[in-house]
Rosetta silent file (secondary structure, phi, psi, omega in degrees, C-alpha in Angstrom):
SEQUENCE: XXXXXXXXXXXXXXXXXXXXXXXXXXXXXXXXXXXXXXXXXXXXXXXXXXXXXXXXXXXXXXXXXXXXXXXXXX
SCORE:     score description
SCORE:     0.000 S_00000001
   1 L     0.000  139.637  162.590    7.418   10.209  -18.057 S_00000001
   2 L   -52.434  101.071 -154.788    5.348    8.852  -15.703 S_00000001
   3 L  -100.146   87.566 -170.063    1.679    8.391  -16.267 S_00000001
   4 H   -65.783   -0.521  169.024    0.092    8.569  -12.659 S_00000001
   5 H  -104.421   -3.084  146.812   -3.240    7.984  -13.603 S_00000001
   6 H   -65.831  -61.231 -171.991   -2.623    4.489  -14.739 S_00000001
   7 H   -57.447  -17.195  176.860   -0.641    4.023  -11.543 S_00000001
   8 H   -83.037  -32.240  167.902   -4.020    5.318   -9.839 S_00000001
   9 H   -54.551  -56.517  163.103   -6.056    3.023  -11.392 S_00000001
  10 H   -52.742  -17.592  176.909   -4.041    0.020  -10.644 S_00000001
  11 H   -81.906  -35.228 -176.847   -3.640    1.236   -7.086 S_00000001
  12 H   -62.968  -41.796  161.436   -7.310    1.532   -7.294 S_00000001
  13 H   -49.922  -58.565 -174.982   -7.612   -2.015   -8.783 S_00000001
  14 H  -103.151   13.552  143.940   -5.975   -3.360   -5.709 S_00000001
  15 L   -86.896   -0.387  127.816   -7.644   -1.704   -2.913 S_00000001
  16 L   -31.738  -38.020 -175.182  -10.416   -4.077   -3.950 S_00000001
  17 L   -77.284  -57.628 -137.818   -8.282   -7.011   -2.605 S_00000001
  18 L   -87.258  -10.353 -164.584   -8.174   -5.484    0.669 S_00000001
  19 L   -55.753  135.543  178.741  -12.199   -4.224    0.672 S_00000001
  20 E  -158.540  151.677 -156.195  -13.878   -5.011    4.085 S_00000001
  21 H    18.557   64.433 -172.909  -16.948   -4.200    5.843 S_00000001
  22 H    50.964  -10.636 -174.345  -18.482   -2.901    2.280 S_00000001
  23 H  -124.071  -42.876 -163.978  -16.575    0.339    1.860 S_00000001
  24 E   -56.735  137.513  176.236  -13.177    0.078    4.077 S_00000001
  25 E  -145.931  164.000 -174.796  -10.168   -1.153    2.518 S_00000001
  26 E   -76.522 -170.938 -170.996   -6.322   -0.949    3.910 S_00000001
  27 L  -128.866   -5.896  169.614   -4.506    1.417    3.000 S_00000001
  28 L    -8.881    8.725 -158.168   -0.837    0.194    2.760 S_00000001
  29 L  -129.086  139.575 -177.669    0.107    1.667   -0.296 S_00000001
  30 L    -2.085  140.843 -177.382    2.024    4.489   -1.858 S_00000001
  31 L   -87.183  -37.470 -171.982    0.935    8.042   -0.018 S_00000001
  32 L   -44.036  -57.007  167.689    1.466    9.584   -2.977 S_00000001
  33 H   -72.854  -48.237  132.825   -1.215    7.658   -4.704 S_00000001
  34 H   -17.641  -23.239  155.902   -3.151    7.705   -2.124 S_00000001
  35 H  -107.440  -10.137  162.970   -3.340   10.937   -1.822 S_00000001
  36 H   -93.876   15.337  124.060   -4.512   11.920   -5.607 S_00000001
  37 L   -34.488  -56.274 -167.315   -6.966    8.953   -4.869 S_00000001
  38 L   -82.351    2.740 -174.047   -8.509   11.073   -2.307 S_00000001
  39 L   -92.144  -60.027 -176.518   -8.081   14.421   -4.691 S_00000001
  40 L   -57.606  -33.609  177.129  -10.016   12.786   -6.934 S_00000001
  41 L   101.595   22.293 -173.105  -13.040   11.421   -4.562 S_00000001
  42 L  -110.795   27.574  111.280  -12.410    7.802   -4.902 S_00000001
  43 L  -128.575  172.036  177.846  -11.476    7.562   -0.564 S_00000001
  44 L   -78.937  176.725  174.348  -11.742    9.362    2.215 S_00000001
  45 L   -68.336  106.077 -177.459   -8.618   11.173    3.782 S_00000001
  46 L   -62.393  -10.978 -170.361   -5.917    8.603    4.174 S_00000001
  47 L   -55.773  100.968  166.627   -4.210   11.310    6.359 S_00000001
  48 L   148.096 -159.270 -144.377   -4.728    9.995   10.346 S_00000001
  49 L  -117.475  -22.211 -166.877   -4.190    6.971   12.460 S_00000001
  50 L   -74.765  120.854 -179.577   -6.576    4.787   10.850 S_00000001
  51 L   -80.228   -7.905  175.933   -5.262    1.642    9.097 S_00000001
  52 E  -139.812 -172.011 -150.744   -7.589    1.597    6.314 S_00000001
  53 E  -147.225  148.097 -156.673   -9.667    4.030    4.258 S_00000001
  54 E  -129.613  124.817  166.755  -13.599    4.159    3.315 S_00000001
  55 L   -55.237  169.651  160.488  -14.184    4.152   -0.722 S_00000001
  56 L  -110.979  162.925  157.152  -16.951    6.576   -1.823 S_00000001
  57 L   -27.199  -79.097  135.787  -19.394    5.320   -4.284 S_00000001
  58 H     4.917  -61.720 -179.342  -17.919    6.146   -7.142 S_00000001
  59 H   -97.463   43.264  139.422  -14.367    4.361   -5.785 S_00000001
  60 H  -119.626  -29.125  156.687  -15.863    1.075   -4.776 S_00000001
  61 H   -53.123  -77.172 -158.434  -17.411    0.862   -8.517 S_00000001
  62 H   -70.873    0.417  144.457  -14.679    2.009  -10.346 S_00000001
  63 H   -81.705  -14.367  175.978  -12.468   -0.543   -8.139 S_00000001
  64 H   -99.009   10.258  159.781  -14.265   -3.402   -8.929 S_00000001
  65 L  -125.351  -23.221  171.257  -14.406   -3.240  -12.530 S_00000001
  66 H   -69.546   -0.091  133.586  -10.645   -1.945  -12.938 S_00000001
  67 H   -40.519  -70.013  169.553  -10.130   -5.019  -11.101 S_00000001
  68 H   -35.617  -51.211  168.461  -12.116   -6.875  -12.979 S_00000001
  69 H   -53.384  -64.139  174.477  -10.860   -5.232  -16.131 S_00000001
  70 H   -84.000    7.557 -169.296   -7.026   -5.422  -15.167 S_00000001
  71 L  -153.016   23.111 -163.352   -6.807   -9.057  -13.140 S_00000001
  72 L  -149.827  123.591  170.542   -9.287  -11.316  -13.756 S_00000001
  73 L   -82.441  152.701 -128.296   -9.477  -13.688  -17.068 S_00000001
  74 L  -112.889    0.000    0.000  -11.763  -13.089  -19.653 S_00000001
């Protein structure tokens, strides 16, 4: 079985890489996850025209430290 809230974290982890003008990050990535990102409150609605996606509070913290936490040595 599939545990999709690991895969959201790690998707979450690496919309960090893409973070630009302090919130926005692209959005390139699975819709799926992407869209129980945005269920959850960690972006805005990837749904639209828009190539990238604005973290909330909440999802620009908890992408930088699962980044930190999953990619970065210790």
């Amino acid at each position: 079985m599939i545990d999709t809230d690991r895969i959201d974290n790690a998707v979450l982890a690496l919309l960090y890489l893409g973070l630009h003008d302090s919130f926005r990050t692209w959005k390139g990535i699975d819709w799926d996850a992407m869209n129980r990102l945005h269920e959850k409150g960690m972006i805005s609605d990837p749904v639209g025209k828009a190539k990238s996606v604005v973290l909330t509070e909440e999802g620009l913290r908890r992408s930088e430290g699962l980044f930190h936490e999953m990619f970065t040595r210790r």
